[in-house]
Structures are given as structure tokens and as C-alpha cells.
SEZAVEX-492169 format. One line per field, with one value per residue (C-alpha): x, y, z; chain; residue number from 1. Coordinates in steps of 0.1 Angstrom, whole numbers. Example, Ala and Ser with C-alpha at 12.3 -4.5 7.8 and 13.67 -1.06 7.14 Angstrom:
<sites>
px: (123	137)
py: (-45	-11)
pz: (78	71)
chaine: (A	A)
num: (1	2)
</sites>
This chain:
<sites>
px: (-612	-630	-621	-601	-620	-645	-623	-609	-594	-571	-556	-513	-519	-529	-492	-471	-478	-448	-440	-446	-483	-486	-470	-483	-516	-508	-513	-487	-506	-505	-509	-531	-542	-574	-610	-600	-580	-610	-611	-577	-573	-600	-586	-553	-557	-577	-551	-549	-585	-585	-560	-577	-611	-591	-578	-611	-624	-595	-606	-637	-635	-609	-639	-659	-638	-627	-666	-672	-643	-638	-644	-614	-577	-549	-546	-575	-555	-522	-538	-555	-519	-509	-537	-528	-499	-507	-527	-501	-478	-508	-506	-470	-472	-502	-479	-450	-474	-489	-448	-445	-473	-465	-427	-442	-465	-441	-419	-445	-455	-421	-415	-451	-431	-401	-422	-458	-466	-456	-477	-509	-507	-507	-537	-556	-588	-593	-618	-650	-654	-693	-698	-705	-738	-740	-774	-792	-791	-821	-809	-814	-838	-826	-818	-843	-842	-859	-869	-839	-820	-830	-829	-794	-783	-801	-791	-754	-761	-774	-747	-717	-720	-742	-718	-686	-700	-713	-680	-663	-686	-680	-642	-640	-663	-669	-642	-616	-577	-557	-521	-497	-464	-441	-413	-391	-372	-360	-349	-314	-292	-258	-238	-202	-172	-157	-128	-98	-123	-127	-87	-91	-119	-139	-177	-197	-237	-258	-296	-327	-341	-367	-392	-391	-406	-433	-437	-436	-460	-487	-476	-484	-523	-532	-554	-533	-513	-546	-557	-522	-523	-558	-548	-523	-528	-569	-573	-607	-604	-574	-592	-627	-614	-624	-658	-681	-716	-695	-674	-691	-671	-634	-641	-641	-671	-669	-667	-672	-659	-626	-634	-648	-613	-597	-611	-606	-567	-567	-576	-558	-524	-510	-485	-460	-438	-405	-396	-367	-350	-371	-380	-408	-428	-455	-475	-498	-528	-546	-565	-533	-497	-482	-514	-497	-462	-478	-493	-462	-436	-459	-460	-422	-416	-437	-421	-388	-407	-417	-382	-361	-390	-382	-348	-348	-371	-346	-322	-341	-346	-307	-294	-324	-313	-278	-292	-313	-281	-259	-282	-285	-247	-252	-270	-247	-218	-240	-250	-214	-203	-226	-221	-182	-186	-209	-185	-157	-182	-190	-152	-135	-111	-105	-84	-81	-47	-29	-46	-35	4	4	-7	18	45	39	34	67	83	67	80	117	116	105	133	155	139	146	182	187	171	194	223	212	209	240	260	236	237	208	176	158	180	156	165	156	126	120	134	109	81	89	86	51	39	51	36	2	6	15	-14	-35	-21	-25	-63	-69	-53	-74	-42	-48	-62	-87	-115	-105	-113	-150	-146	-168	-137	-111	-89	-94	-128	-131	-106	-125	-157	-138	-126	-158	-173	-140	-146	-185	-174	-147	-171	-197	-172	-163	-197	-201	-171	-186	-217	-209	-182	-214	-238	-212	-210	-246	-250	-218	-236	-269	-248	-234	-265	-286	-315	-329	-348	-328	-348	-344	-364	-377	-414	-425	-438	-460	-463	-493	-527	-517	-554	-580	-565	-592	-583	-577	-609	-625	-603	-614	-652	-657	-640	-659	-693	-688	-681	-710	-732	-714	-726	-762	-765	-749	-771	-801	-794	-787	-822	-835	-823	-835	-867)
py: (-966	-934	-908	-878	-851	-853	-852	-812	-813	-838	-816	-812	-775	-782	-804	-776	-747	-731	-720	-681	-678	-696	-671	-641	-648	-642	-606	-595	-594	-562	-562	-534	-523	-505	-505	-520	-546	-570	-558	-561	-597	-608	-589	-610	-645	-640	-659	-692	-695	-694	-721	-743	-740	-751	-785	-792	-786	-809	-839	-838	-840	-867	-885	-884	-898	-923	-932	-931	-949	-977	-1006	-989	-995	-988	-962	-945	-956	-937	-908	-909	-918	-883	-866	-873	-864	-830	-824	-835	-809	-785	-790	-784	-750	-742	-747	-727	-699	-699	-701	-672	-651	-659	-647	-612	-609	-611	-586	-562	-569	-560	-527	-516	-520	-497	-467	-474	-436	-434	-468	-456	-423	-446	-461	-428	-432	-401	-375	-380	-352	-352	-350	-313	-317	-290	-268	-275	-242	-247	-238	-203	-201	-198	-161	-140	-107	-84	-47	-31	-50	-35	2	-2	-13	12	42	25	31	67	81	62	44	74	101	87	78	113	127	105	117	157	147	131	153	187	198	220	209	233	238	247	265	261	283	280	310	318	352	351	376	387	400	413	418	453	466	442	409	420	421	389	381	370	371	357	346	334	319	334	352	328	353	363	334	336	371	363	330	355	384	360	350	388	408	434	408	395	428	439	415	416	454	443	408	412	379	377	374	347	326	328	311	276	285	289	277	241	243	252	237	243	278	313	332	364	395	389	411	409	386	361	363	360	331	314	326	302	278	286	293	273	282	259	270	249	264	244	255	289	279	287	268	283	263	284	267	283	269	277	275	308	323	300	316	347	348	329	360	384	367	364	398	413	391	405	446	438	421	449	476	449	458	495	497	476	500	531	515	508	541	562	564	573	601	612	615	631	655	662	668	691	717	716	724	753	767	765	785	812	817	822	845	865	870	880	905	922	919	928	904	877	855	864	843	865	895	886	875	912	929	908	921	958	958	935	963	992	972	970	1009	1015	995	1015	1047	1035	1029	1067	1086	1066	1075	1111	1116	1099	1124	1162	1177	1198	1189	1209	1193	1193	1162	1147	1160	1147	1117	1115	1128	1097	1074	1084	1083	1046	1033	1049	1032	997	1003	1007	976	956	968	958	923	920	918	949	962	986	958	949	909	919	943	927	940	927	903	876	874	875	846	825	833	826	792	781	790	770	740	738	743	716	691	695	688	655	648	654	637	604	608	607	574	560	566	559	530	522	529	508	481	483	486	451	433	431	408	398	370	341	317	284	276	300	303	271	265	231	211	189	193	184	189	177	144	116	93	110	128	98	85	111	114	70	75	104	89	56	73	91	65	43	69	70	37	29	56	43	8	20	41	7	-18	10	10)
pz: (789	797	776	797	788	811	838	838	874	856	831	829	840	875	877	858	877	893	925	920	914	946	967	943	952	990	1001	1029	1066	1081	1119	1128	1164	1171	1157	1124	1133	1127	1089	1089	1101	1081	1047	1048	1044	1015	992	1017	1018	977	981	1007	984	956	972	986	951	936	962	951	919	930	949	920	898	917	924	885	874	899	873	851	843	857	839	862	892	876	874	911	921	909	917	953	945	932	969	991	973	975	1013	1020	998	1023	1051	1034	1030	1068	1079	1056	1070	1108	1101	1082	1115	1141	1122	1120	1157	1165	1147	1168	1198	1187	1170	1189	1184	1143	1137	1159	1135	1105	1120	1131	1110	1082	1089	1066	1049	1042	1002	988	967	940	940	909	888	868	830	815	784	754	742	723	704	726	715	737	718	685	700	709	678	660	681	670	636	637	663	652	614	599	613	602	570	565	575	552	524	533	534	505	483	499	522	498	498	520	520	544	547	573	595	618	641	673	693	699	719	707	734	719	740	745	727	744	738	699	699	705	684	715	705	725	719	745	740	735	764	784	780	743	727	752	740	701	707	722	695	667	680	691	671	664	641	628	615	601	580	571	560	543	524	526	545	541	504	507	528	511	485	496	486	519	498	488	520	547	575	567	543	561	553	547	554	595	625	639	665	633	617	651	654	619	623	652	633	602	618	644	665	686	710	725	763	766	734	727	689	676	644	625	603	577	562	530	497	475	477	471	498	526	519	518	552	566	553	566	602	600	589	616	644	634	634	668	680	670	689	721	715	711	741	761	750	757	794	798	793	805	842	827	810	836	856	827	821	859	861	829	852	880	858	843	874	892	860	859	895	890	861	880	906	883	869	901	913	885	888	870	885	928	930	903	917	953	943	924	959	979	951	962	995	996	975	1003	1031	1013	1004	1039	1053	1029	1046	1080	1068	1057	1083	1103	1087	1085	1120	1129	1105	1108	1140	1130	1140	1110	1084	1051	1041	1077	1074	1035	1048	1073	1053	1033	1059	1067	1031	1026	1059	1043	1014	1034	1054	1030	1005	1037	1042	1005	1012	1048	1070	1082	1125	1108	1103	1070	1084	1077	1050	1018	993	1015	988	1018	1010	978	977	997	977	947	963	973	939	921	944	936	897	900	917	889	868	885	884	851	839	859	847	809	815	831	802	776	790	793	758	747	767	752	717	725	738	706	703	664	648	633	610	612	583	558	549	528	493	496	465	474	500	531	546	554	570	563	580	611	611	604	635	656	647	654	683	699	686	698	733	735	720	751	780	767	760	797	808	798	809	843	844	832	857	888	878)
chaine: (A	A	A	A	A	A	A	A	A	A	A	A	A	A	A	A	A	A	A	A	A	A	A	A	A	A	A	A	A	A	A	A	A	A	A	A	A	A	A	A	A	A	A	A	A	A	A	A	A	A	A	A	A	A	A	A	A	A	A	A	A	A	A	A	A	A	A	A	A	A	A	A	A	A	A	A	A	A	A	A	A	A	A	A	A	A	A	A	A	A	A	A	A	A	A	A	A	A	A	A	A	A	A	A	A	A	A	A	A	A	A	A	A	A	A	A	A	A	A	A	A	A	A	A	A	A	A	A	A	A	A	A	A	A	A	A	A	A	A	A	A	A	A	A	A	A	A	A	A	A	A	A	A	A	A	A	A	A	A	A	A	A	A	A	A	A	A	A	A	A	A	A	A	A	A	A	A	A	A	A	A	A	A	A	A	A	A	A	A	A	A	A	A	A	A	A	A	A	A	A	A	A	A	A	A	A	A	A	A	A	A	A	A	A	A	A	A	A	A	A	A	A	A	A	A	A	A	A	A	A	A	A	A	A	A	A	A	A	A	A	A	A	A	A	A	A	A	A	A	A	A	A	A	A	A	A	A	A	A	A	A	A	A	A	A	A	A	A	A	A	A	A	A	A	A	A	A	A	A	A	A	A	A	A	A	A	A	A	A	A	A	A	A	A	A	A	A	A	A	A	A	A	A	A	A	A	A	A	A	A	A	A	A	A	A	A	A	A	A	A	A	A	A	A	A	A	A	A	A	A	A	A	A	A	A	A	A	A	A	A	A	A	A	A	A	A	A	A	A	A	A	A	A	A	A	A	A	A	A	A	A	A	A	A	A	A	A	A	A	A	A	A	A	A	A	A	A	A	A	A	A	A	A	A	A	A	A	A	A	A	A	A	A	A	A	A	A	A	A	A	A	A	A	A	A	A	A	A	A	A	A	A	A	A	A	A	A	A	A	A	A	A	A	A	A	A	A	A	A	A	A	A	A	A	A	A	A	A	A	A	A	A	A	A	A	A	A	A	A	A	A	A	A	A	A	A	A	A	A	A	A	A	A	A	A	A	A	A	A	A	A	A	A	A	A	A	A	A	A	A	A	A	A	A	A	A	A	A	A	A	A	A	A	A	A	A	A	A	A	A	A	A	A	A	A	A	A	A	A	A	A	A	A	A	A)
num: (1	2	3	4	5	6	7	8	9	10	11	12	13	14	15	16	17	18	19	20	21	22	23	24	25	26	27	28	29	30	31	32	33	34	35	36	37	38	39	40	41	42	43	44	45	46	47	48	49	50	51	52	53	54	55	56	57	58	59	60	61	62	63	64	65	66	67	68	69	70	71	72	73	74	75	76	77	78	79	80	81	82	83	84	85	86	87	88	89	90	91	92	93	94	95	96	97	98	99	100	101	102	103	104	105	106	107	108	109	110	111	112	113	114	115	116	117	118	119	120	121	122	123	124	125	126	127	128	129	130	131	132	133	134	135	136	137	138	139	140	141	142	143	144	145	146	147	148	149	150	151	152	153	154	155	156	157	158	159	160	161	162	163	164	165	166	167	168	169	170	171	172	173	174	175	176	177	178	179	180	181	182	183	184	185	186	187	188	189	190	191	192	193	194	195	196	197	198	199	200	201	202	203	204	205	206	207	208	209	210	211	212	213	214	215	216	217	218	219	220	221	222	223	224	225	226	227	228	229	230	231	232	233	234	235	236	237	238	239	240	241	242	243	244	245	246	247	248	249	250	251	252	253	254	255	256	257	258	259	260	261	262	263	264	265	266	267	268	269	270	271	272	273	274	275	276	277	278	279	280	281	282	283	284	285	286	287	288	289	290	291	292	293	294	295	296	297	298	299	300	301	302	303	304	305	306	307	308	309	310	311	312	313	314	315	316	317	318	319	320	321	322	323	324	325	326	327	328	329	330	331	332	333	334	335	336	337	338	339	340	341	342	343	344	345	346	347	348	349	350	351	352	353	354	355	356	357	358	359	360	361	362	363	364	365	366	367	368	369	370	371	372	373	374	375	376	377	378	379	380	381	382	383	384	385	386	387	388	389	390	391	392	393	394	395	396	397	398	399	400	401	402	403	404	405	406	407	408	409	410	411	412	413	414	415	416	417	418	419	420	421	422	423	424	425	426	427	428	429	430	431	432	433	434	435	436	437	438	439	440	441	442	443	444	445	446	447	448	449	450	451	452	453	454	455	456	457	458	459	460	461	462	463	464	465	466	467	468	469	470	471	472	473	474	475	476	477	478	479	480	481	482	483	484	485	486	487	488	489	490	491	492	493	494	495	496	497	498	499	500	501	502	503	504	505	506	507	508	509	510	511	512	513	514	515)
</sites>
């Protein structure tokens, strides 16, 4: 008996296999129309042809065997009986599988007839997009230190390491500790109610004037301040203190001009100035405590001088029209005065009116003892007979005398036919002289009497509007140096060197690449 493993077509495997690798292996056929229908077709049936190669393979080595083995057993002829087996069962799977595929084609071949236009885009070929070859960059040499190279960073060093390491140095070794003192202030204006608002204790107080501090913040850096206190505190000894030969930077040097100690108080005081709220700081730097405060008490103190002059001037400038007018009325009062006493000088009469009513008395009392006359002539010649009756003729006589002495009151008075109308010492006119001169008296009276309600009330005004200096804070006394700042220095002097190193550098690169 041949042994049976020489024969591997005739292994169990090839008799145990199921039905599912069979139909794994077949690919679903796709029909396609158009130019690649051909690759199409001829991409399918890939699995059936692996199958039909396989049978053939099987019968061969079927042949074989059978050719080899003719002279053995039965057992040979069993297993020839199930080999044959094996490829009739290998046969009807083929068939299965081309039933399969003609089914999937006519499905396919019917959904092309209900959506030709969707399957003809499926089969619209893709455009070939040529590929993109990348230009060969040839590779840059490796870097080098070049002499530019060395320039730059030495130019670092000397305009940005070496200057903050210097400055660091002065700092930290030369520069003198300064202190400051600090104050705070602002104008405010008081205005206080009149006498009915005080009754009611009514005070009111408004804010600083807008342009006060603006005044004081320019007051405080003029020269006129500067050399005040110079006269007075000998600044240029105060501030020559931090030594000019050790500190040559931050110490004043003395003894300078005006404009030198201008200048250092510009940098010695500074100023700052709030418009929204009108305050006003002032900080004071000196090489001791107690010369700080000094300096500071002195600018304060002055500030305050020079707020109360604003005030008196404002004063002076509110009431001077007043004045002007009071004074004015003054004159016309005197001169309406002198011109009625004069006229009572060269009349004689004091008072016209009384004058005037005494005339009307006695020419009232002529007219009555005329009328009295009248009445006893009458009577007289109703009872004589005789013509040349003396007391006719007295009576008579009488008569005549009193309507003299009428006519003549009545000249005096201007009521007279003899002219006395235009007569200059007719009482007439000397009453209307004497009216004219009363009324021009009267109305510079008035005047007067306006006047002075007008400039006691300008100076009541300028009483209750009254501007001073209120301090906030008080001049300081520091305990500790507050300056100089190292660090911001420092700060300050990397970041300006490092700037300007930047431009030249940048500068000279540019120069560089142009040429």
C-alpha cells in the first residue's frame, strides 16, 4: 500500500471545506458601459477562474495517481471514488456561482436603465492631475562665524552690557541717597450766604477755581519762587550737600546762575497737577530729611502768600467800578450843594417857600384891610353929605396907601403888570432857581444813595467770596532714601541702549545689503 503522503491533492481539507470560502472568493460583477468596460468584464470573474484552475489541478493530480497506483488496493480506488466525488461537487458550486453572477448582472443592467445619467457620472473617468515634482533646493552650507558677526556682538557689549553695568556701579556706589517730602493742597473758594442764609446756617463752598491750580502749578516752577527761596533757605548750600566731586550726576554744583538752579529745581521738585479735581502734589527731593521738609514748608507757605494776593486783587477788581461810581456821585452831591448855598448867599433867603408863604400872609392881610377901606368910605359917603369930609379924605388917603403897598408886595412876588415876570428879584424866580438847584441836589443824592447800596454790596460780595489754600497733606518727614531707584534706572538705561544699539546695528545692515 502506498503510503498517503505523497499524494497532497488527497488530504481531508480539500473534502471539509465549507460552503462560504467558495462564494468569498467571488468578487461581485459590476456592469460598466463605456471605455472601461473591457477592464471591467475582465476584473470580475477573477474568483471562477481560481476555481476552474483548481479542479483542473485536482484531475490531474487525480490522473496521476490513478496512472501511479493502478496495481493497488482498493483502498486507491476508495479514494479515487471520492476524489471524483470532491470534483463533481466542485462543478455544481461552479454553476451556483455563474447563476449567482448572471442574477447580480441583470440587476445591475436594470438599475442603468432607470438612472442612465447617475451611473454614466459614476463612470465619467477622473481627470489626471499630472504629478507636481518639487525643485531640488540644493542645501545651504553649514553656518560659519563671520567677522559681522563678531562686530555686532561686540558693539552689544560696549552700548548695552558696559553701560548698564557702569550705571549699576555709579548707582550702587557713587550716586548719594536723596530724600523726599511730600504735600498735598488745593485752592478752594468759600462763598458764604448773606445775612438771611447765615440765619439759617446756609454756607455754602464750591470747588477750586479751574484756573487757580493752573496758576499755582506755574507759580511753583517760576524763578521768582526759585530765588525766594534761595534767599531765604540758601538752596545752593542745601543741595550741595551730595558732594558734587563723589556725585557728579545727581549733586548740584555750586554756586551757578539762576538759570543753573532753575534748572536743578526742576529736577529736584516735581510738581503734579490734577485738572479734574484741582489738587496739586509736590514732592521735594534733598540729601537729608529735615532739608526736604524745609523746601516743601517754604513752597507751601509761599503758595498760600500768593493765594491770598489772588484774592485781594480779586477783591480790589470787584469793588473798583463801585468806587469809581461812589466817588463819582460824591462830587455831584458836592457840587449841587455849593451851588444852593451860593444862592442863599446872594439871595438872602434861606428857604424861598417860607419866604414866599410870609409875602402871601401880607399881601393877604393888605387886600383884607383894603376891603375894610372900601367898606368905610362906603359907609362914609352914604351918611356925610359933605364932599370935603376929613375923614373921607383920610379914608381915601388910606386907600391909596394900601394899593401901594399891594402893588408893590405883588411886584416882590412877580404877580404884578409892571414887568416884575422878568425882574431877576422877583420871588418867582428865585423860586424856580431855588427848585432847579433842590432838584439837581435831590438827584445827587439818589445817586449817591444808589451808589453806596451798590458798592456795599460789592464789597459784602467780595467779603463772602474768599479763596485760601487748604492742605491736604502737610509737608513730610521721610524716614528712609527713596532715591535713586536702581532698578528702574537700570530699567530705563537697558532699554534705551538696547534701542539704539538696534537702529545702528539695523542701520548698518541695511547700508550693507545696498551695497
Amino acid at each position: 500500500m502506498a503510503d498517503s503522503s505523497k499524494y497532497p491533492a488527497s488530504t481531508p481539507q480539500d473534502s471539509t471545506d465549507s460552503d462560504a470560502p467558495a462564494f468569498s472568493s467571488a468578487r461581485p460583477r459590476v456592469l460598466r458601459t463605456g471605455p472601461n468596460a473591457a477592464v471591467a468584464e475582465t476584473a470580475e470573474p477573477a474568483g471562477h477562474e481560481a476555481d476552474d484552475m483548481t479542479i483542473s489541478q485536482q484531475t490531474e493530480s487525480v490522473d496521476q495517481y490513478s496512472d501511479a497506483n493502478s496495481s493497488d488496493s482498493d483502498e486507491a480506488a476508495a479514494r479515487l471514488d471520492e476524489i471524483k466525488r470532491e470534483r463533481l461537487d466542485m462543478a455544481r458550486r461552479k454553476e451556483e456561482l455563474k447563476a449567482i453572477k448572471m442574477r447580480r448582472d441583470l440587476e445591475q443592467l436594470e438599475a442603468l436603465v432607470e438612472n442612465p445619467a447617475e451611473q454614466v457620472a459614476q463612470e465619467q473617468p477622473a481627470a489626471v492631475t499630472p504629478p507636481v515634482v518639487a525643485p531640488q533646493i540644493p542645501s545651504a552650507p553649514p553656518a560659519r562665524t563671520r567677522s559681522r558677526h563678531w562686530v555686532a556682538l561686540i558693539s552689544f557689549l560696549v552700548m548695552v552690557v558696559v553701560p548698564v553695568i557702569v550705571s549699576f556701579w555709579y548707582l550702587t556706589e557713587r550716586a548719594a541717597p536723596r530724600y523726599a517730602s511730600m504735600s498735598g493742597f488745593s485752592v478752594r473758594n468759600e462763598e458764604v450766604g448773606s445775612a438771611v442764609d447765615l440765619l439759617g446756617a446756609v454756607t455754602q463752598i464750591s470747588g477750586s477755581s479751574s484756573s487757580d491750580p493752573d496758576i499755582l502749578y506755574q507759580f511753583i516752577q517760576s524763578q521768582e519762587l526759585v530765588a525766594r527761596a534761595d534767599a531765604a533757605l540758601n538752596l545752593r548750600a542745601l543741595w550741595a550737600k551730595g558732594d558734587p566731586d563723589h556725585d557728579p550726576v545727581f549733586a548740584y554744583h555750586p554756586p551757578g546762575t539762576i538759570e543753573d538752579l532753575v534748572t536743578y529745581w526742576e529736577r529736584m521738585v516735581g510738581v503734579y497737577s490734577d485738572s479734574g479735581t484741582g489738587l496739586i502734589d509736590v514732592e521735594v527731593q534733598a540729601f537729608s530729611p529735615e532739608d526736604a521738609r524745609r523746601i516743601n514748608q517754604f513752597i507751601y507757605d509761599e503758595s498760600s502768600e500768593m493765594i491770598n494776593r489772588l484774592s485781594a486783587i480779586a477783591r480790589e477788581d470787584a469793588t473798583r467800578y463801585a468806587r469809581d461810581e461812589l466817588e463819582t456821585t460824591v462830587e455831584q452831591v458836592k457840587v449841587a450843594r455849593q451851588a444852593l448855598t451860593r444862592f442863599r448867599n446872594e439871595t438872602q433867603i434861606v428857604d424861598p417857600e417860607a419866604s414866599i408863604q410870609s409875602q402871601m400872609g401880607i399881601l393877604s392881610s393888605l387886600q383884607a384891610q383894603l376891603a375894610e377901606t372900601l367898606i368905610d368910605l362906603d359907609i362914609l359917603l352914604q351918611t356925610s353929605s359933605r364932599q370935603d369930609d376929613p375923614r373921607i379924605i383920610q379914608t381915601r388917603r388910606r386907600i391909596e396907601v394900601i394899593e401901594v403897598r399891594i402893588n408893590e408886595e405883588q411886584q416882590k412876588l412877580g404877580l404884578g403888570d409892571s414887568g416884575g415876570a422878568t425882574d431877576e428879584d422877583a420871588f418867582a424866580n428865585l423860586v424856580g432857581e431855588y427848585e432847579r438847584l433842590l432838584v439837581d441836589r435831590e438827584f445827587a443824592e439818589q445817586s449817591f444813595a444808589a451808589s453806596r447800596t451798590a458798592y456795599d454790596a460789592a464789597v459784602a460780595e467780595a467779603r463772602r467770596q474768599t479763596r485760601y489754600l487748604a492742605a491736604h497733606v502737610q509737608p513730610t518727614l521721610a524716614e528712609s532714601a527713596k532715591y535713586p531707584q536702581v532698578y528702574q534706572a537700570l530699567g530705563l538705561v537697558g532699554l534705551f541702549s538696547f534701542l539704539l544699539w538696534a537702529i545702528l546695528a539695523l542701520s548698518a545692515y541695511a547700508l550693507r545689503d545696498r551695497r
